[in-house]
C-alpha positions as CSV (number, residue, x, y, z in Angstrom):
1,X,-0.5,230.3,263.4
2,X,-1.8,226.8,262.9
3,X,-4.2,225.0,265.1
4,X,-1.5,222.8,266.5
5,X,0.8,225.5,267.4
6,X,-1.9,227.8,269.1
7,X,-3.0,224.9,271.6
8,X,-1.8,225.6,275.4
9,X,0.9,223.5,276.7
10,X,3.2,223.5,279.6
11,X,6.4,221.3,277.4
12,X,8.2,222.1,274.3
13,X,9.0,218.8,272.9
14,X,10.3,218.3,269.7
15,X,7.3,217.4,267.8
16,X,6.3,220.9,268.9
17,X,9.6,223.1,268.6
18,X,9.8,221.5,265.5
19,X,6.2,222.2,264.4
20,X,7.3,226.0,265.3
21,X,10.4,226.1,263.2
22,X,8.4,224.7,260.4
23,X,6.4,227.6,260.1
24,X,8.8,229.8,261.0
25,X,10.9,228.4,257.8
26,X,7.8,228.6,256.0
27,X,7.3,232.4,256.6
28,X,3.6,231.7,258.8
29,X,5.2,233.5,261.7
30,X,7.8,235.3,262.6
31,X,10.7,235.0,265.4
32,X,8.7,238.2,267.2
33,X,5.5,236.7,266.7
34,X,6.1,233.6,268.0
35,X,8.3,234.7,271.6
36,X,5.3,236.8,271.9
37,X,2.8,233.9,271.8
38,X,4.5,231.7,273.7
39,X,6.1,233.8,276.3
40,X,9.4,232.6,275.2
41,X,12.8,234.7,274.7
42,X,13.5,235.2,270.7
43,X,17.2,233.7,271.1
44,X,16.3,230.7,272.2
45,X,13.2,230.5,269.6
46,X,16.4,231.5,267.0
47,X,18.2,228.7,268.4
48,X,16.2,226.3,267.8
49,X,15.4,227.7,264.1
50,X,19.6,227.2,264.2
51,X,19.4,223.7,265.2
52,X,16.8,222.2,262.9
53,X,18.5,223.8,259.9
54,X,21.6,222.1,261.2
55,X,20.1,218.7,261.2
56,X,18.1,219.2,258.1
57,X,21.4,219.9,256.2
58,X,22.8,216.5,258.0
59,X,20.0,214.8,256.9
60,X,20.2,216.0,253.3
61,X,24.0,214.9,252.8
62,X,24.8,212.0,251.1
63,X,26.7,210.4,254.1
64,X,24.9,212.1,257.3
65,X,27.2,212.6,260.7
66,X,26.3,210.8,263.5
67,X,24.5,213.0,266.3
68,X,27.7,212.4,268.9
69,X,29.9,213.5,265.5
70,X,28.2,216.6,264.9
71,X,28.4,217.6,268.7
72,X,32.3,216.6,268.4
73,X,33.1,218.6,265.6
74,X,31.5,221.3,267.1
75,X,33.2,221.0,270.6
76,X,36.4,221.2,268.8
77,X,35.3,224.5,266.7
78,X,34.6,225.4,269.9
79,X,37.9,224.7,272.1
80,X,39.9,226.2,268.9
81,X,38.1,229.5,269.3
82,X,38.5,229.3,272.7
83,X,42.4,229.0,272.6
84,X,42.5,231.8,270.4
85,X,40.8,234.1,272.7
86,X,43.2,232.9,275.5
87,X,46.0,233.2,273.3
88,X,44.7,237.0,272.2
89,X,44.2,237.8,276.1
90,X,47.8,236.4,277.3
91,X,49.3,238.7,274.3
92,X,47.6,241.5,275.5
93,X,48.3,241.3,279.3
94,X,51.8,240.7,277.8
95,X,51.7,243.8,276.2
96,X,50.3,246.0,278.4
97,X,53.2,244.8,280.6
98,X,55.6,245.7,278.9
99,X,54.1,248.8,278.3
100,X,54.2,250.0,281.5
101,X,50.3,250.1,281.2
102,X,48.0,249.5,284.7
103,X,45.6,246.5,284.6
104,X,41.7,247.7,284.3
């Protein structure tokens, strides 16, 4: 890992997560590698590997989303998937009703 990124610190900021996913992209370190390190879980390392590709393809498009657009859009991805799983459960309950079947 670079010199930057083997410095002790108490904060992640986004100079340094960003530092991180940067060599991460780059293929320095791995995901492993680098929640060993830094005594960090490897989905939250993953997420922000998740995020900075997200805002490096908003900053790549020809007409970048505004942050409180992106964060719209993706509540609403969000709240559809979420109906669909109610929708799927009330179906199911409704079904095993009239099945006859006991609730787990």
């Amino acid at each position: 890992m670079s010199i930057v990124m083997e410095e002790e610190f108490k904060r992640w900021t986004a100079k340094r997560k960003a530092a991180l996913v940067t060599e991460i992209i780059q293929g320095k370190v791995s995901v492993a590698e680098a929640s060993r390190s830094f005594d960090l879980p490897p989905s939250e390392i993953e997420e922000w590997v998740d995020e900075g590709k997200r805002g490096m393809e908003n900053a790549l498009r020809a007409k970048p989303l505004e942050i409180k657009e992106q964060y719209e859009r993706q509540l609403k991805e969000l709240q559809e998937a979420y109906g669909e799983a109610m929708l799927e459960l009330r179906a199911r309950k409704k079904l095993q009703s009239l099945l006859g079947e006991d609730e787990k």
